[in-house]
MARPAFI-193063 format. One record per residue: residue in three letters; x, y, z of N, C-alpha, C in turn. Coordinates in steps of 0.05 Angstrom, whole numbers, padded with zeros to 5 digits, always signed. Layout:
// residues N
ALAXYZXYZXYZ
...
//
This chain:
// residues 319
UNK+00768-00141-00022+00740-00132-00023+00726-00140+00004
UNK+00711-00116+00014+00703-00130+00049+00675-00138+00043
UNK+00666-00162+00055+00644-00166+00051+00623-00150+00070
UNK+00592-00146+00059+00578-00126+00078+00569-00158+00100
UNK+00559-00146+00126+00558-00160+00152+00524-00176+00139
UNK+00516-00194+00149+00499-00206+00143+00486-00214+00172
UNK+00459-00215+00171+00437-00214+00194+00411-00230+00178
UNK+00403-00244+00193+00375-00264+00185+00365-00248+00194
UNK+00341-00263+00171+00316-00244+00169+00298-00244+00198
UNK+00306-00268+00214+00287-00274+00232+00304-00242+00255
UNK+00330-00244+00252+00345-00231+00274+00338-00204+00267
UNK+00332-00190+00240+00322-00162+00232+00299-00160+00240
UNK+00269-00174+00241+00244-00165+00240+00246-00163+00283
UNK+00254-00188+00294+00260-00181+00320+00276-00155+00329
UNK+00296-00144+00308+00305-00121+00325+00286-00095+00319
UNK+00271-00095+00297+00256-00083+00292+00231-00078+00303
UNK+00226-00105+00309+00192-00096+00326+00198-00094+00362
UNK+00227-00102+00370+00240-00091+00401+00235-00060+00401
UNK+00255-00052+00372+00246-00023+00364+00216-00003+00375
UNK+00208-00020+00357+00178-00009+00358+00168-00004+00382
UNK+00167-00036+00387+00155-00028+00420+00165-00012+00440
UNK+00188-00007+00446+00196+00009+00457+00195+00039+00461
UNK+00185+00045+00434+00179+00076+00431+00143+00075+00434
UNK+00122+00056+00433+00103+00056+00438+00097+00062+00467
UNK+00108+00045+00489+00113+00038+00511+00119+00060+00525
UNK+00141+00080+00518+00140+00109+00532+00114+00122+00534
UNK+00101+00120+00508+00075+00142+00509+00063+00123+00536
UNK+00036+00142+00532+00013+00142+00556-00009+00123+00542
UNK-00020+00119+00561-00042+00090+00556-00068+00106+00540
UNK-00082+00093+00522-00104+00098+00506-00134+00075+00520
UNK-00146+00076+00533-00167+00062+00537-00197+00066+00512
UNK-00204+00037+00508-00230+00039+00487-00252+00024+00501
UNK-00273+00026+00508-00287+00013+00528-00323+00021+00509
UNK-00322-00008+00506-00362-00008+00499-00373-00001+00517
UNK-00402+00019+00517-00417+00015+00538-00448+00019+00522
UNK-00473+00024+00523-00502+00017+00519-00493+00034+00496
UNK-00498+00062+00493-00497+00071+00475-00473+00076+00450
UNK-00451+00064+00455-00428+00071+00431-00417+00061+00442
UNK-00386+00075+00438-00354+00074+00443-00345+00093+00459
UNK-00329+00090+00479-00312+00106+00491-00278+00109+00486
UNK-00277+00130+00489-00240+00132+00481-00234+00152+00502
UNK-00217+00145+00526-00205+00159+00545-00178+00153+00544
UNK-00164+00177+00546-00134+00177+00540-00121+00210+00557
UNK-00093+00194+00573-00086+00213+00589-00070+00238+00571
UNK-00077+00267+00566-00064+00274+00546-00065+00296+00557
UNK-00037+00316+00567-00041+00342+00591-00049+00365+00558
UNK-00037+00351+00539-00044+00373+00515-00073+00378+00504
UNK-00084+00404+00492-00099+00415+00493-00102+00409+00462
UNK-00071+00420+00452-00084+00420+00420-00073+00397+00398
UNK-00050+00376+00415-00054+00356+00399-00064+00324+00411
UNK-00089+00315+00394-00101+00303+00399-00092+00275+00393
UNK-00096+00261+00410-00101+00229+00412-00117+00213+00398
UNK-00143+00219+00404-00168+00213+00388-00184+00235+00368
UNK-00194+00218+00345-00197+00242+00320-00222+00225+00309
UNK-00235+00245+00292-00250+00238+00283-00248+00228+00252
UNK-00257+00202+00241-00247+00201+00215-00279+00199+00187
UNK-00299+00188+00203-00318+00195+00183-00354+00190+00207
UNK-00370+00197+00189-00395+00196+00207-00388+00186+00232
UNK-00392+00148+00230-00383+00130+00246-00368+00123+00252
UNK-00344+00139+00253-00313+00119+00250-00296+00149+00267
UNK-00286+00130+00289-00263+00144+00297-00242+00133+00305
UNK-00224+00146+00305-00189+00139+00304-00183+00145+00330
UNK-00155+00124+00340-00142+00130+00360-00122+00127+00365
UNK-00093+00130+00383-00069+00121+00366-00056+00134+00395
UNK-00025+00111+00395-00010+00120+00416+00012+00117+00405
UNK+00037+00128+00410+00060+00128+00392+00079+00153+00390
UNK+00089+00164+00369+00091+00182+00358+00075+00197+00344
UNK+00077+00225+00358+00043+00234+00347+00051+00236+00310
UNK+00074+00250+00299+00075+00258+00270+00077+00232+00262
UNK+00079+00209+00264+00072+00189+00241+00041+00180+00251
UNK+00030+00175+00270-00008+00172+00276-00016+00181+00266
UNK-00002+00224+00263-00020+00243+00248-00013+00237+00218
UNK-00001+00230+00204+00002+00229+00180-00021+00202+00163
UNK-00024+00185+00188-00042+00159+00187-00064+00172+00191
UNK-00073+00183+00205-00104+00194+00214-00108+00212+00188
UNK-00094+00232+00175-00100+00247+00151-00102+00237+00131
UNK-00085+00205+00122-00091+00188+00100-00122+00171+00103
UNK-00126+00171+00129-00151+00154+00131-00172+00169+00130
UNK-00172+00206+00133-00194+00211+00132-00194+00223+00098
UNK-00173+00229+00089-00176+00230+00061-00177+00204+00044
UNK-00185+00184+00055-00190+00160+00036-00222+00147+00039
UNK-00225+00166+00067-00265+00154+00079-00273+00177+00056
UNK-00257+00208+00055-00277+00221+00042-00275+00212+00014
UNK-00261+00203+00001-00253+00206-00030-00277+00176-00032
UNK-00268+00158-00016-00300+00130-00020-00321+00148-00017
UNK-00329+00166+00004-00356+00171+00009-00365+00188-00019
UNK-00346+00202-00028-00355+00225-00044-00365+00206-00066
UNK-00349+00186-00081-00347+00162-00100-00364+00150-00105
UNK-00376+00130-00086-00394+00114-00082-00426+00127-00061
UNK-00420+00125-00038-00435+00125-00023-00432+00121+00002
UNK-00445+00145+00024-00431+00144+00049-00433+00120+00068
UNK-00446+00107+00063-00450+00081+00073-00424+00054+00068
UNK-00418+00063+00043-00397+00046+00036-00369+00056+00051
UNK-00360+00073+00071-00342+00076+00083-00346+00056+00108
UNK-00330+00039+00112-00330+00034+00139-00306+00017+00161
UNK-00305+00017+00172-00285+00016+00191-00265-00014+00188
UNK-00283-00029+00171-00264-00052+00164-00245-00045+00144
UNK-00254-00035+00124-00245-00029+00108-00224-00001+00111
UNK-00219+00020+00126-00209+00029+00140-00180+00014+00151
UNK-00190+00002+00170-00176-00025+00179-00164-00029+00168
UNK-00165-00055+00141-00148-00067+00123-00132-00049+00111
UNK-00132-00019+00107-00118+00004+00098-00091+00013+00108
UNK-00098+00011+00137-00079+00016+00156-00060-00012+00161
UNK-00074-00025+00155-00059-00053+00164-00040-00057+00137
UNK-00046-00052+00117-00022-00058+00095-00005-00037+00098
UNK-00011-00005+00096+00010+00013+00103+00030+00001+00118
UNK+00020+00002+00147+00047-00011+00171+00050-00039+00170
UNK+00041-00049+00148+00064-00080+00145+00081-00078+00120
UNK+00074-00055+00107+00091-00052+00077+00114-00037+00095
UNK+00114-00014+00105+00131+00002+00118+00143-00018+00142
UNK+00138-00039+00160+00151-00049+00172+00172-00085+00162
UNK+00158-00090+00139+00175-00112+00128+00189-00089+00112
UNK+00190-00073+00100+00216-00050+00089+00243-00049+00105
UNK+00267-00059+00082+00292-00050+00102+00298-00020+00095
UNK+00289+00001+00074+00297+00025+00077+00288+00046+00099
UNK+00272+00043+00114+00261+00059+00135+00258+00043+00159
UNK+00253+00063+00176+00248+00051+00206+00220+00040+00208
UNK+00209+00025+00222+00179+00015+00230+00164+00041+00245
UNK+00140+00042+00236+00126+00055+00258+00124+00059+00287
UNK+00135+00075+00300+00130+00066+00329+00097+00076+00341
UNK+00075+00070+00333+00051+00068+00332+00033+00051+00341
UNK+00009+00047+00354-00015+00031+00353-00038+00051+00347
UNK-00052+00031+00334-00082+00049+00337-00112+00037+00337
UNK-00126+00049+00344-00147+00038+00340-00165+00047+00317
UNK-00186+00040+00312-00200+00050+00292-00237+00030+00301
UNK-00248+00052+00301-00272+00038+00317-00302+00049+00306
UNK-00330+00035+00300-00348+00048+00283-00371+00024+00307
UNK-00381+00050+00303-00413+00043+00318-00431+00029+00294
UNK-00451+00017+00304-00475+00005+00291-00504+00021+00295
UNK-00530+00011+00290-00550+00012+00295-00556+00003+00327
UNK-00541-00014+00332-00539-00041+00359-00517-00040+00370
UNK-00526-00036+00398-00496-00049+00402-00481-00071+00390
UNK-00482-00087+00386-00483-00111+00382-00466-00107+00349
UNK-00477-00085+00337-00459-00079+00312-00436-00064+00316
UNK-00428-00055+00334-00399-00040+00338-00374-00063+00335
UNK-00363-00050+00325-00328-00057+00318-00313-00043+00336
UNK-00288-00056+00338-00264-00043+00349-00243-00055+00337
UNK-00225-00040+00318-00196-00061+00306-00177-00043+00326
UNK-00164-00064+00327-00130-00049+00341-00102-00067+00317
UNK-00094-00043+00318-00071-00055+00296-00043-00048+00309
UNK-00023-00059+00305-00004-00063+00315+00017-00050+00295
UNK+00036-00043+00309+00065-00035+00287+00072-00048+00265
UNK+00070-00073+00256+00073-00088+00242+00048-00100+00215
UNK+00030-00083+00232+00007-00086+00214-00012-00100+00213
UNK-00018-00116+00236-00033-00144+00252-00049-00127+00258
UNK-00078-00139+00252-00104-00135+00262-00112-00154+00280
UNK-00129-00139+00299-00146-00157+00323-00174-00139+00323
UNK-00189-00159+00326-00217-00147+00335-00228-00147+00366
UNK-00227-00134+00379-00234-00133+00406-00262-00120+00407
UNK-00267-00130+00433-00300-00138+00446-00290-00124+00472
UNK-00316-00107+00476-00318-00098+00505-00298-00066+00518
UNK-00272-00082+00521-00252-00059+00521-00228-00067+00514
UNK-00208-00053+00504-00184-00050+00501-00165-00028+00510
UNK-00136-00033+00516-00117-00012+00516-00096-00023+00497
UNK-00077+00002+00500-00051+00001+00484-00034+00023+00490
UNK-00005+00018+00498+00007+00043+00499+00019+00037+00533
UNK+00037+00047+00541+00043+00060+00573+00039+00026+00581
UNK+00031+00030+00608+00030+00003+00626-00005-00013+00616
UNK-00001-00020+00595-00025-00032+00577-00032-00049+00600
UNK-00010-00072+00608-00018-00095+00625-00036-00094+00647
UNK-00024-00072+00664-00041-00059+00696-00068-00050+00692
UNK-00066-00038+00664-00105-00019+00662-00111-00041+00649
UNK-00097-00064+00638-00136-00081+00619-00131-00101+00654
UNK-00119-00109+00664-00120-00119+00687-00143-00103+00702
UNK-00146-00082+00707-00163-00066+00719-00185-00073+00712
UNK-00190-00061+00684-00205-00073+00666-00223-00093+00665
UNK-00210-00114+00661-00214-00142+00668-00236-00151+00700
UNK-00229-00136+00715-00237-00146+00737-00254-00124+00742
UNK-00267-00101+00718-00282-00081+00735-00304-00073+00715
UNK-00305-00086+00688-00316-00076+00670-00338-00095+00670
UNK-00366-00088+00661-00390-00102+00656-00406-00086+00630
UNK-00412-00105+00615-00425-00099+00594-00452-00086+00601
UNK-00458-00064+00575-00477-00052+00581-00484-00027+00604
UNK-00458-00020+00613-00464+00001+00633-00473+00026+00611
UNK-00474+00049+00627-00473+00080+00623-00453+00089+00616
UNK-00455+00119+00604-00437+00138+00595-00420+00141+00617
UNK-00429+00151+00643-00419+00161+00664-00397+00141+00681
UNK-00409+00111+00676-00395+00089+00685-00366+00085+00679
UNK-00378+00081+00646-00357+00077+00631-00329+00098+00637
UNK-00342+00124+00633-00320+00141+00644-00305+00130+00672
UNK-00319+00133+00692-00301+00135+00710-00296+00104+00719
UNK-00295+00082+00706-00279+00065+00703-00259+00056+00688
UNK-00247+00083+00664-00226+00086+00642-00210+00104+00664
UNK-00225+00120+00677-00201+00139+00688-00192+00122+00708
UNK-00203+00116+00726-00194+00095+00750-00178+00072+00743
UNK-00167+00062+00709-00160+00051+00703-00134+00047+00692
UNK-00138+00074+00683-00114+00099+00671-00092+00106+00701
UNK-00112+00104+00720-00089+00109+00739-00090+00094+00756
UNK-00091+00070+00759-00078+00041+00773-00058+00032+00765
UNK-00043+00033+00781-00012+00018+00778-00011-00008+00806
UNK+00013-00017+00806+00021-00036+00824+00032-00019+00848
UNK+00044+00002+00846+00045+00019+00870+00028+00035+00880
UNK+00009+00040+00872-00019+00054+00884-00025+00064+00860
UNK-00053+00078+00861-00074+00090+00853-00067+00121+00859
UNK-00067+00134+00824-00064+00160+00822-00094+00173+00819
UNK-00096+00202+00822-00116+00211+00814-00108+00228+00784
UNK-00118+00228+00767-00106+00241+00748-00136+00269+00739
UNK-00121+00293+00738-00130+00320+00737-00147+00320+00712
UNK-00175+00327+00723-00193+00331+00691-00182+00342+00670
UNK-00163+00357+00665-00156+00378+00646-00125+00362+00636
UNK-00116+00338+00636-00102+00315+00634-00113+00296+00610
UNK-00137+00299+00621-00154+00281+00606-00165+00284+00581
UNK-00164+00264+00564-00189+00271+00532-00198+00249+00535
UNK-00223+00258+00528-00243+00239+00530-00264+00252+00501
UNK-00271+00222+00491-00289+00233+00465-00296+00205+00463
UNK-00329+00201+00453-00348+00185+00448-00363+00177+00418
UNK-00362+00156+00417-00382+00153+00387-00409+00144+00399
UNK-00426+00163+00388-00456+00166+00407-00476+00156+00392
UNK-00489+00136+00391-00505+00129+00373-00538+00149+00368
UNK-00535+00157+00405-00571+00169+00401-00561+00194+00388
UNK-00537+00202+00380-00543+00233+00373-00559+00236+00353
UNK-00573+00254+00349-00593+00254+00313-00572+00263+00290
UNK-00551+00278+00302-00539+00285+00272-00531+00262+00258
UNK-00519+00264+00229-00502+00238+00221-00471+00228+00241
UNK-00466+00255+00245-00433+00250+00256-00447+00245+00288
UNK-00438+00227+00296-00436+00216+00326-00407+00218+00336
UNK-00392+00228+00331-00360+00231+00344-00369+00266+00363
UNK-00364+00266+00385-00367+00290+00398-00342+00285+00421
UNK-00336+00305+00440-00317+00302+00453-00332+00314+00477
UNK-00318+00302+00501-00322+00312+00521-00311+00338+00538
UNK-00318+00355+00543-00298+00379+00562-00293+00370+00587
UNK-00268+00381+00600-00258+00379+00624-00281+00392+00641
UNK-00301+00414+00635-00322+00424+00663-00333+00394+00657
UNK-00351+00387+00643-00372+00366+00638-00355+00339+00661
UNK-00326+00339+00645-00325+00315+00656-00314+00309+00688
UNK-00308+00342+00696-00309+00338+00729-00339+00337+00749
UNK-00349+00346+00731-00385+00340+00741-00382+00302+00746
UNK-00380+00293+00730-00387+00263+00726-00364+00246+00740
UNK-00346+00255+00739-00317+00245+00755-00330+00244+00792
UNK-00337+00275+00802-00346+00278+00827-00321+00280+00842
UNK-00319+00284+00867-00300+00283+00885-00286+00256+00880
UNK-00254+00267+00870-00243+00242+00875-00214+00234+00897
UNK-00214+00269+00914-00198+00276+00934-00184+00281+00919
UNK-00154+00289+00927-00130+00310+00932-00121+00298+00904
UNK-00111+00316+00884-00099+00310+00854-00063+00304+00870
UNK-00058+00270+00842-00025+00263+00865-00008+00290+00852
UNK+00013+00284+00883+00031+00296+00885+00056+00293+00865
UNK+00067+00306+00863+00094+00300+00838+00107+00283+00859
UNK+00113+00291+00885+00132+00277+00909+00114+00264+00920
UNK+00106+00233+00912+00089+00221+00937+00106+00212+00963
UNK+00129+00205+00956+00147+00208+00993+00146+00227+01008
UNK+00144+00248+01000+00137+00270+01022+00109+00263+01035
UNK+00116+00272+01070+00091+00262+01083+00072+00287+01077
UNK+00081+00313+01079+00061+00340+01074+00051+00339+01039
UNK+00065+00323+01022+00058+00329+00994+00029+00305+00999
UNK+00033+00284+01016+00008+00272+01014-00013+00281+01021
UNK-00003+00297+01046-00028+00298+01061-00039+00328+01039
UNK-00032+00334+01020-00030+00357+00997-00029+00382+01008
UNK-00004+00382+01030-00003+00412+01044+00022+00426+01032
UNK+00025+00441+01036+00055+00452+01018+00081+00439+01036
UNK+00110+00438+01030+00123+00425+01053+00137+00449+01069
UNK+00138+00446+01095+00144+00464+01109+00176+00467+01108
UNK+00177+00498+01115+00215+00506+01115+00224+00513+01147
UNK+00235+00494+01154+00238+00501+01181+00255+00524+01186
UNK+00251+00540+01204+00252+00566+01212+00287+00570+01227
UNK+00302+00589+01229+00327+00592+01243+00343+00607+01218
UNK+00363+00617+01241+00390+00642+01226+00395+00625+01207
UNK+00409+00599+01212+00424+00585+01191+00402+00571+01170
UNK+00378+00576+01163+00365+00568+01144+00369+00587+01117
UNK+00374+00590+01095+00376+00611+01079+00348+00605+01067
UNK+00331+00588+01074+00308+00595+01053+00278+00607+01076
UNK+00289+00604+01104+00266+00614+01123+00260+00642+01118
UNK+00233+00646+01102+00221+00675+01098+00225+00705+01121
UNK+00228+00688+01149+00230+00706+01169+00266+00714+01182
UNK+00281+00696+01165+00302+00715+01173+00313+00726+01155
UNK+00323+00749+01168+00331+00782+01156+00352+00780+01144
UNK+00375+00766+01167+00398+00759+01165+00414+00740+01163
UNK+00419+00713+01147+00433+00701+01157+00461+00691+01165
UNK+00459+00678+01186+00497+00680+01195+00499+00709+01206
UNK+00527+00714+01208+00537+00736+01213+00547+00757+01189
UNK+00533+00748+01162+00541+00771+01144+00537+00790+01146
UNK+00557+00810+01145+00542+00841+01148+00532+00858+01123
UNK+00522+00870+01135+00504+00885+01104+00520+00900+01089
UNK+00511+00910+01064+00524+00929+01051+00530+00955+01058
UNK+00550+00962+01049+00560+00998+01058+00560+01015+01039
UNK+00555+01041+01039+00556+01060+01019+00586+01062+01016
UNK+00584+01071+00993+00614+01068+00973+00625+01099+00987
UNK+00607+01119+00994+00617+01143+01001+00618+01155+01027
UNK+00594+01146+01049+00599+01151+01066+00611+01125+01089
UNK+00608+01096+01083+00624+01078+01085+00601+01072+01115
UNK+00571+01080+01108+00553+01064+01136+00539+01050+01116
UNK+00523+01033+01136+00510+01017+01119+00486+01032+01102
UNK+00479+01021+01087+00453+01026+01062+00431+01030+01080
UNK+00409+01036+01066+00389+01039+01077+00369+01018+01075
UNK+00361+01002+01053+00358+00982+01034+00360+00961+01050
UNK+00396+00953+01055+00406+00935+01066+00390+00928+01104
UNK+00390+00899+01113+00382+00903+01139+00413+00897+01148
UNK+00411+00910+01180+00423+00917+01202+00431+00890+01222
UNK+00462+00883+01227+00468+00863+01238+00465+00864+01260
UNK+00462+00843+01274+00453+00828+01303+00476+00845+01311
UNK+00501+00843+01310+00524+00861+01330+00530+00876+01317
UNK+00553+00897+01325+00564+00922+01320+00585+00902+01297
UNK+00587+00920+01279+00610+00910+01269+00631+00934+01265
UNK+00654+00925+01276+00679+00944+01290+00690+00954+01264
UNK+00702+00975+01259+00714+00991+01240+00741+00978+01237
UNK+00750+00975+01210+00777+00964+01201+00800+00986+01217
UNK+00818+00975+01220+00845+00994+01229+00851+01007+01206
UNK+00865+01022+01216+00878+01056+01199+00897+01054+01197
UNK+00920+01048+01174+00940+01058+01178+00965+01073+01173
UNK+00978+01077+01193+00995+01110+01211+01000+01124+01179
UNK+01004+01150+01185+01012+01168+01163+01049+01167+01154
UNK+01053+01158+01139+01081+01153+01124+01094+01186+01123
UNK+01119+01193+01134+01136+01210+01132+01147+01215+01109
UNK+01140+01238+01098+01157+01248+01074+01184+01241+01063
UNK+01194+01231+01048+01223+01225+01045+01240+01251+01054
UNK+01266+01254+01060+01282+01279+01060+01287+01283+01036
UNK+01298+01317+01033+01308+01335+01014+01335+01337+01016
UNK+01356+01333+00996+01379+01332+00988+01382+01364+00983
UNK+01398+01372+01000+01407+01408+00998+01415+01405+00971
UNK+01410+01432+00959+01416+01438+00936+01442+01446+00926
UNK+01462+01452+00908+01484+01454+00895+01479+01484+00900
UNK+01514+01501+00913+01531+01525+00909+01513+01548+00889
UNK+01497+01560+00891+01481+01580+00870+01462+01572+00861
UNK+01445+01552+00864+01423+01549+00845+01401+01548+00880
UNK+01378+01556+00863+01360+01564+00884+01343+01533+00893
UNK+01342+01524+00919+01324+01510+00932+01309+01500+00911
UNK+01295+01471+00920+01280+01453+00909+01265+01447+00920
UNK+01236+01452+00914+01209+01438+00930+01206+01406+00919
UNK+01202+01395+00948+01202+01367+00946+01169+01357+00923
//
């Protein structure tokens, strides 16, 4: 009888949350940044129609880096559990802690589970006040750990480099406009330089406290938000080693016969052009070689075999 292989518990939950992180860590960075009036959520996302940040009730919005089909399956349980309290009780009684604690038992029931894989997920979950001073921000982890953060947070991609940014650039109480363009500038700092990253890249959406409606979750558009961005020079290059991709000029093809990609030659090398199948000159279509090109040799006409005279009475035979 073979025995099955045995692994401590300590050596399973470590290969499991290596797991996790790992598939978090590919995605792209999520920035959450307080400023006078609400919350900000800027997140690099070239997609149009699936979203990063979501709306989950009046005051409460969701955010999440990961795999989008398990976030989205999380963001649709959380907004069908704000509506089923709000409808129940009272809309006031929805709120973001409670939210919170929701999400945090899901991905710790699903990540202490040995029949399935762990989430490869973070998210945030974040609800404005009356005050500043009343806003929340939870960030929960794969595993199901809650933290409350102040001010700003990231998660996702090179987390370390943007709250570093962060860290050294953020002041309480700024503007809408601030806030923005210190999430994007943040979003694209690395240790090898400073990218510019393309409005239409970007999502950006706010929990707004002055708005009058109930719902304060609105989103921002790419026109709006290149107004507020302003000149930020040349969008990077896919090739920043190229000297012409920096300077953002196209790269030049240098010119000559033996280039096959120079626009200006006709011909290259000594290939000769095509010939008509019937009269055996060149096409018309085709261009015309630098030299004559000499006619193949001909050759001589082959002599008929001889005719064996014919047999005593019978008449001649044509060959």
């Amino acid at each position: 009888m073979s025995m099955p292989y045995y692994v401590s518990p300590e050596q399973l939950m470590k290969d499991r949350a290596d797991f996790a992180r790992k598939g978090i860590a590919r995605g792209r960075s999520v920035v959450v940044v307080q400023f006078a009036d609400g919350v900000l959520f800027v997140s690099e996302n070239p997609s149009q129609a699936l979203h990063k940040v979501s709306e989950i009730y009046d005051r409460i919005a969701f955010a999440a880096v990961g795999r989008y089909n398990e976030f989205e399956n999380l963001r649709i349980a959380g907004v069908r559990l704000a509506d089923m309290r709000g409808y129940a009780y009272d809309r006031r009684d929805v709120t973001g802690r409670g939210l919170a604690n929701a999400y945090a038992q899901t991905l710790g029931t699903i990540f202490s589970s040995g029949g399935e894989k762990p989430y490869e997920v973070e998210i945030f979950v974040a609800e404005i006040g009356d005050e500043a001073s009343d806003d929340q921000i939870y960030r929960l982890t794969y595993d199901g750990q809650v933290a409350d953060e102040h001010g700003y947070a990231v998660m996702g991609g090179a987390a370390d480099q943007v709250a570093a940014h962060l860290k050294e650039n953020h002041t309480e109480g700024a503007s809408l406009d601030d806030a923005i363009k210190l999430a994007v500038a943040a979003l694209g700092h690395s240790d090898t330089g400073d990218r510019v990253i393309p409005a239409d890249d970007l999502e950006v959406a706010v929990l707004d406290r002055t708005r009058t409606q109930p719902r304060k979750f609105r989103r921002i558009r790419p026109s709006d938000l290149e107004g507020i961005l302003g000149d930020r020079g040349p969008e990077t290059p896919d090739d920043p080693s190229s000297e012409d991709a920096e300077a953002g000029a196209p790269p030049t093809v240098p010119t000559g016969p033996d280039n096959p990609l120079d626009p200006t030659d006709t011909v290259s090398g000594s290939t000769p052009p095509l010939e008509d199948p019937v009269t055996g000159e060149p096409s018309s279509g085709s261009p015309q070689p630098s030299e004559p090109v000499s006619e193949p040799p001909t050759a001589p006409p082959v002599a008929p075999p001889p005719v064996a005279p014919p047999p005593d009475g019978e008449p001649p035979i044509a060959p």
